[in-house]
N, C-alpha and C positions, 0 to 999 in steps of 0.2 A: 275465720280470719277475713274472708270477703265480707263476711257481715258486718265486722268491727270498722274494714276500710270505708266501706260505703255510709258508718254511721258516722265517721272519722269527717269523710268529705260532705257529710250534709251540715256538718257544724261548722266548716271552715267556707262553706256556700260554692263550695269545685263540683258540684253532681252535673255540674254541663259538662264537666271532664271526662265523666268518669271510661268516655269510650277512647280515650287518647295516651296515649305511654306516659311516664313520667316525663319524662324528655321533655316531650310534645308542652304536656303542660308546663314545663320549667321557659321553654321559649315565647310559651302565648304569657304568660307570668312577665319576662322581659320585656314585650313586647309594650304593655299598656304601660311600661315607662319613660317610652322612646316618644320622643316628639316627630308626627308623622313626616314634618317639612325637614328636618334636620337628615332621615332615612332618604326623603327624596333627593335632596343635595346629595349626599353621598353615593347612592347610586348615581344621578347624574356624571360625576369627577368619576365614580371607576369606569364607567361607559366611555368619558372621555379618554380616560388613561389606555382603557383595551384599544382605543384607536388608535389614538400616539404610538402604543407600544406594538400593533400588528402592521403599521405604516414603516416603521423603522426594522421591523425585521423583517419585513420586505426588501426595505434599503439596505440591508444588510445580507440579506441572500442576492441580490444583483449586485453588490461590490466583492462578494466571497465567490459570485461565477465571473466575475470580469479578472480577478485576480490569476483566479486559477487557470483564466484564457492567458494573461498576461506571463504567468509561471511557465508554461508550456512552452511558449515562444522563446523564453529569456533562456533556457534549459536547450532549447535545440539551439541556439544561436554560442551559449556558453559551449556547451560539445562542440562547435563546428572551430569555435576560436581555441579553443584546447586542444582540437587536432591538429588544426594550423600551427600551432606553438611547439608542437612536440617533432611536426615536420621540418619547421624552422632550426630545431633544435639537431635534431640529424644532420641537418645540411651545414649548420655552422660546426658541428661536430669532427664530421666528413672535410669540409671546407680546411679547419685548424689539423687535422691530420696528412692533410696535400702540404701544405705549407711547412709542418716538421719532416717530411720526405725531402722536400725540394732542399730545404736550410741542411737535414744531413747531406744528400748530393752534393750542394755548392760547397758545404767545409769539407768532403771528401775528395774531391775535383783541386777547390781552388782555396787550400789552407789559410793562404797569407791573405789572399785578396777577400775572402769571405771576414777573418780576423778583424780587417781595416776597415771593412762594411760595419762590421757588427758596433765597434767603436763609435763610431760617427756617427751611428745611428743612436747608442746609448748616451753619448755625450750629452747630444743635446738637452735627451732627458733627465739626465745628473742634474743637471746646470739649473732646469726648470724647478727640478726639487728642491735645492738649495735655497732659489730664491722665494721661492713658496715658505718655504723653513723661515728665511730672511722678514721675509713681511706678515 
């Protein structure tokens, strides 16, 4: 079979081949089709492009660690306003809890007088709503 190949390759003029894989020769084969300056252009544009492209994920690894400096901050500033709000929330909680103590004391104290409070104080806001409703 070696014998048949080698008399195979002296007829088709490959015995410069003959120490190289198929492969090898199927690429040197492509190879004397390519126009040498068209190969250098194109190398030239991917050389350009690996640069383009190693400069921007560069710039993309210094805006993914400025982010992440920036997340950090936002995240301890969000928790510190979230606690504030929940504090806030107690206190107005506490706060509207003093305020139905006191309103039962004053109607349990002072029936009529609390009554006549409470009215005057709703009136006004009836009247508000009506005209709200009106226009």
């Amino acid at each position: 079979m070696e014998n048949f190949m080698s008399m195979h390759e002296s007829e088709l003029g490959f015995e410069c081949f003959s120490n190289f894989t198929p492969a090898e020769v199927f690429v040197q084969g492509c190879a004397g089709f390519t126009n040498q300056h068209d190969i250098e252009h194109i190398i030239r544009a991917q050389k350009q492009m690996l640069q383009r492209f190693e400069k921007t994920n560069e710039m993309l690894v210094n805006c993914n660690a400025l982010s992440q400096i920036h997340l950090q901050k936002a995240t301890t500033e969000f928790k510190k306003h979230v606690q504030l709000l929940n504090e806030v929330k107690k206190d107005l909680e506490n706060i509207f809890k003093r305020i139905k103590i006191m309103k039962a004391k004053a109607a349990a104290q002072y029936p009529h007088q609390f009554e006549d409070a409470m009215n005057k104080i709703q009136t006004p806001i009836e009247e508000e709503d009506e005209k709200a409703k009106d226009g």
